[in-house]
C-alpha positions as CSV (number, residue, x, y, z in Angstrom):
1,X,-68.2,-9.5,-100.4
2,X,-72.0,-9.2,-100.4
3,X,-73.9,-12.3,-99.3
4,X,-77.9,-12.4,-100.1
5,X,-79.6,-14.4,-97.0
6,X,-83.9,-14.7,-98.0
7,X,-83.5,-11.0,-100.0
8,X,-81.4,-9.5,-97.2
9,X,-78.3,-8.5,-98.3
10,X,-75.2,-8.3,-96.1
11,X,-71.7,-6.9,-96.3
12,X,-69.0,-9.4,-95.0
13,X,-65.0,-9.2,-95.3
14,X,-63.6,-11.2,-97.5
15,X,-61.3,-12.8,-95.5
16,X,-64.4,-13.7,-92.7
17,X,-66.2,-15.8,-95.8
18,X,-63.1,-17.2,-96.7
19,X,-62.4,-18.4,-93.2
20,X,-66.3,-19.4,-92.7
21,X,-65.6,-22.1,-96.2
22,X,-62.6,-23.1,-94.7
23,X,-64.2,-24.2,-91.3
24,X,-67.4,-25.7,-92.8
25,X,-65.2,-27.6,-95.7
26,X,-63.5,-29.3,-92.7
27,X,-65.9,-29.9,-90.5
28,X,-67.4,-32.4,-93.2
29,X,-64.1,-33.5,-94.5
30,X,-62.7,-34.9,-91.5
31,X,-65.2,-37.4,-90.4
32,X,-65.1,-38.4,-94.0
33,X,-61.6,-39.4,-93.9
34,X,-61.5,-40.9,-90.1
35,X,-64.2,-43.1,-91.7
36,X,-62.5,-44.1,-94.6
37,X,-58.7,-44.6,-93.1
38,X,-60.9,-47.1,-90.5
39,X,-62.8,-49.2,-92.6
40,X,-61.5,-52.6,-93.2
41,X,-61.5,-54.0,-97.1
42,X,-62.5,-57.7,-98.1
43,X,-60.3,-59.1,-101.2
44,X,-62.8,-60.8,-103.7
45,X,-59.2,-62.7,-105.2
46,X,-58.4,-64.1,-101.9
47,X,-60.4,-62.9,-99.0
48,X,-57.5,-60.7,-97.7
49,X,-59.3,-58.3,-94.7
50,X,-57.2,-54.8,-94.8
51,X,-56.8,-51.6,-93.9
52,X,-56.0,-48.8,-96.5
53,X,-54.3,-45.0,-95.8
54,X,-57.0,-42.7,-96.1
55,X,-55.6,-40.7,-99.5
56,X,-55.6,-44.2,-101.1
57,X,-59.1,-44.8,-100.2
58,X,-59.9,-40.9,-101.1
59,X,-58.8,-40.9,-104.8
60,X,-59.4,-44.3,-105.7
61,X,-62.4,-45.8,-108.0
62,X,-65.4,-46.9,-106.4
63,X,-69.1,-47.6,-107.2
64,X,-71.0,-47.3,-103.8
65,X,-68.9,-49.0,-101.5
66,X,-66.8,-51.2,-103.1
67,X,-63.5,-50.1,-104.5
68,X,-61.1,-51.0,-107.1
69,X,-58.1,-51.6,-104.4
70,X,-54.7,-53.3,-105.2
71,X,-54.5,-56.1,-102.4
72,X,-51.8,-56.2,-100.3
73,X,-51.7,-59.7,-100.0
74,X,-51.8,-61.6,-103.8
75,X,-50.9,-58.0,-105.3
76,X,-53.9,-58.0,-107.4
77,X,-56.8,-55.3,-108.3
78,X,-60.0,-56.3,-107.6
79,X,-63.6,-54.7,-106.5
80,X,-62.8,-54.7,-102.7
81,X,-66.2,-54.3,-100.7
82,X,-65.9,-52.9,-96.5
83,X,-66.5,-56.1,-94.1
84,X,-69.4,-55.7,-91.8
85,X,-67.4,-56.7,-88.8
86,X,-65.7,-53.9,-87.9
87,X,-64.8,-54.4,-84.3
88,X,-61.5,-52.7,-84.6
89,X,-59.2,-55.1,-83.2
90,X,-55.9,-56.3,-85.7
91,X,-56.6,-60.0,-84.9
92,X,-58.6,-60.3,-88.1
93,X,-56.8,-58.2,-90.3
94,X,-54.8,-59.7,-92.8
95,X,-51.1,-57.8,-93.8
């Protein structure tokens, strides 16, 4: 595998660059998904505040922010935007 650094060309093992992607797809992938598995939801329905499993959060639709969530509360899909308090305690989280 030949990798071309500012016209300098280097010779690197295929398995080394495969092991290189690996680390670096990762090392942004994670914080990603601790972000998104701790951010609390708002219901626009019924104000329900909750907490979704990050591959839930991962694949579902979403224009900025907000996402298009199935509450767990009234059972309904809605635009669900992230609340701005998020202290981190379960007293103000809805099941």
């Amino acid at each position: 595998m030949t990798i071309n650094w500012f016209d300098e060309h280097f010779e690197v093992p295929l398995g080394f660059g495969i092991t290189i992607t690996i680390i670096i797809i990762l090392l942004v992938l994670v914080p990603v998904l601790i972000y998104l598995s701790k951010t609390i939801y708002v219901c626009d329905k019924c104000g329900c505040r909750f907490r979704l499993k990050w591959y839930k959060c991962m694949f579902s639709i979403h224009m900025n922010d907000d996402r298009y969530l199935k509450c767990p509360k009234c059972k309904k899909k809605s635009w669900c935007s992230p609340s701005y308090n998020q202290n981190g305690n379960n007293i103000d989280i809805d099941k």
